[in-house]
C-alpha positions in Angstrom: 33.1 67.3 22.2 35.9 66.7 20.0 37.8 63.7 20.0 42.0 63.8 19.6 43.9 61.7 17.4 45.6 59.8 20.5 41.9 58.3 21.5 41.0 57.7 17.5 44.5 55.6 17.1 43.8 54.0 20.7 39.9 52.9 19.5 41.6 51.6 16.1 44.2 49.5 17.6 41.9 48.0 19.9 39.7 46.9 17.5 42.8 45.5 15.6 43.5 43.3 18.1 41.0 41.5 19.2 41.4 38.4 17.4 38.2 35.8 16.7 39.3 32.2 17.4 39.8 30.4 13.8 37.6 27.7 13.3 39.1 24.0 11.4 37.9 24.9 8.1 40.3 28.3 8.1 43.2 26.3 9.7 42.6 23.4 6.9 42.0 26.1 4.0 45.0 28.4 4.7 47.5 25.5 5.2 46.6 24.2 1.9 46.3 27.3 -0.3 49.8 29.5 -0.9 48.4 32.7 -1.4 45.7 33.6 1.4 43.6 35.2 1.4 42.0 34.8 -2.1 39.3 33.9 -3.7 40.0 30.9 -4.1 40.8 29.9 -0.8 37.2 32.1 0.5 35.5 29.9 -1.6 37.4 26.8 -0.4 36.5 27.9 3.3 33.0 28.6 2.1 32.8 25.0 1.2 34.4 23.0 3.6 31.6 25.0 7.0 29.0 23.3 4.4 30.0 19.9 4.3 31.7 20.0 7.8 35.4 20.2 8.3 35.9 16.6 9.6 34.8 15.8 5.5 36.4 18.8 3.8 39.2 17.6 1.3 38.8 14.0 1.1 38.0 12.6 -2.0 35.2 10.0 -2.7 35.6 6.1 -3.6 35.0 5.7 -7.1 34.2 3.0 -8.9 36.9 0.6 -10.6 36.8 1.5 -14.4 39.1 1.7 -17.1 36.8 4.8 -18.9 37.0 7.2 -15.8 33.7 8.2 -17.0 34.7 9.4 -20.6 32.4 7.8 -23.5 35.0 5.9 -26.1 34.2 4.9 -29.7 35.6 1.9 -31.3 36.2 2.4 -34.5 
């Protein structure tokens, strides 16, 4: 049973388009990144579906200080 190159480019094109719904994390990660994909962005998607997308990119409180955490010697 052999198989022609009409059916082989017919299996690979359906496989190509069948598209998976994108989740918020990949909508969030590729408007922010230029280049995608990349590593940097996988890693970015990576984190946001483990804290959740709703908390993905916003940056924490911190405290009011004038150090910003950096240890300063008078002299």
């Amino acid at each position: 049973m052999a198989i022609s190159r009409g059916q082989i480019s017919r299996q690979v094109s359906k496989s190509r388009s069948s598209k998976v719904p994108k989740d918020a994390c990949y909508k969030k990660v590729k408007a922010r990144y230029k280049v995608f994909p990349s590593a940097y962005a996988s890693g970015a998607i990576a984190k946001c579906r483990k804290v959740g997308a709703k908390n993905w990119g916003t940056k924490s409180k911190s405290k009011k200080g004038g150090s910003k955490g950096r240890a300063t010697k008078k002299r």
